[in-house]
C-alpha positions in Angstrom: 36.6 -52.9 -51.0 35.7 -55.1 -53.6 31.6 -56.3 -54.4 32.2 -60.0 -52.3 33.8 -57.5 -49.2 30.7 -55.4 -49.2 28.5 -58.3 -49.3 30.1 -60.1 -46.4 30.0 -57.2 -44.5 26.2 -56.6 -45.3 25.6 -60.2 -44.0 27.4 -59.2 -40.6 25.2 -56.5 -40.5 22.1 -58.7 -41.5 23.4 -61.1 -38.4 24.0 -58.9 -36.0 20.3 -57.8 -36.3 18.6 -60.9 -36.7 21.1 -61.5 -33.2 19.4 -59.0 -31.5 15.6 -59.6 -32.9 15.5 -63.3 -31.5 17.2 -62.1 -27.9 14.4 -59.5 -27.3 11.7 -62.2 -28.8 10.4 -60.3 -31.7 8.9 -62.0 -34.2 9.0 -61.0 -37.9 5.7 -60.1 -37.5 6.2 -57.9 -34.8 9.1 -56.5 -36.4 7.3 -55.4 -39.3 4.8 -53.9 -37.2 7.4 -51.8 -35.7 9.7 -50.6 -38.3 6.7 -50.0 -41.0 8.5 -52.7 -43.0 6.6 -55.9 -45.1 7.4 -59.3 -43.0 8.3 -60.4 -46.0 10.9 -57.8 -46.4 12.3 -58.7 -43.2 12.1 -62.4 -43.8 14.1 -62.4 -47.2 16.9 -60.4 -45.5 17.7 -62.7 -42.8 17.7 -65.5 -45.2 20.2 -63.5 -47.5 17.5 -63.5 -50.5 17.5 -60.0 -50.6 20.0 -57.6 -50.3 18.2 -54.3 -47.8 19.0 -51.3 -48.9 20.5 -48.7 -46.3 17.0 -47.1 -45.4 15.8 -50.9 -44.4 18.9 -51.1 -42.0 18.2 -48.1 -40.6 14.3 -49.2 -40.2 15.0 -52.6 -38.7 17.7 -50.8 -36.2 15.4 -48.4 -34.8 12.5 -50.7 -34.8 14.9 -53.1 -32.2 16.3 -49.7 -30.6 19.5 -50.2 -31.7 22.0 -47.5 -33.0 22.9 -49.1 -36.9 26.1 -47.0 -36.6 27.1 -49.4 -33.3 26.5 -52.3 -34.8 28.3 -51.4 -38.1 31.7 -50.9 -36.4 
């Protein structure tokens, strides 16, 4: 896998969780709150200006009690 095929599949990743955020209605405040993350963090990975790193993932997918290995496959 090249660096564009990771990326693109970072962004599904990124899409899946945002996905799930706005059907439970949490906010990026709220979200933040929850997964000890800054909202800005949280806000610059949905708009793709940041790239998370795996721990951030992992952070945001327990924080919308979510197994990160489910939505990765």
């Amino acid at each position: 896998m090249n660096r564009k095929q990771a990326e693109l599949e970072v962004d599904k990743i990124i899409a899946k969780l945002m996905k799930i955020r706005k059907e439970k209605s949490i906010s990026h405040e709220k979200l933040a709150e929850l997964s000890g993350l800054n909202r800005s963090t949280i806000s610059l990975t949905e708009a793709r200006k940041s790239q998370p790193t795996l721990l951030t993932c992992i952070l945001i997918a327990d924080a919308l009690d979510v197994n990160l290995e489910e939505i990765i496959k």
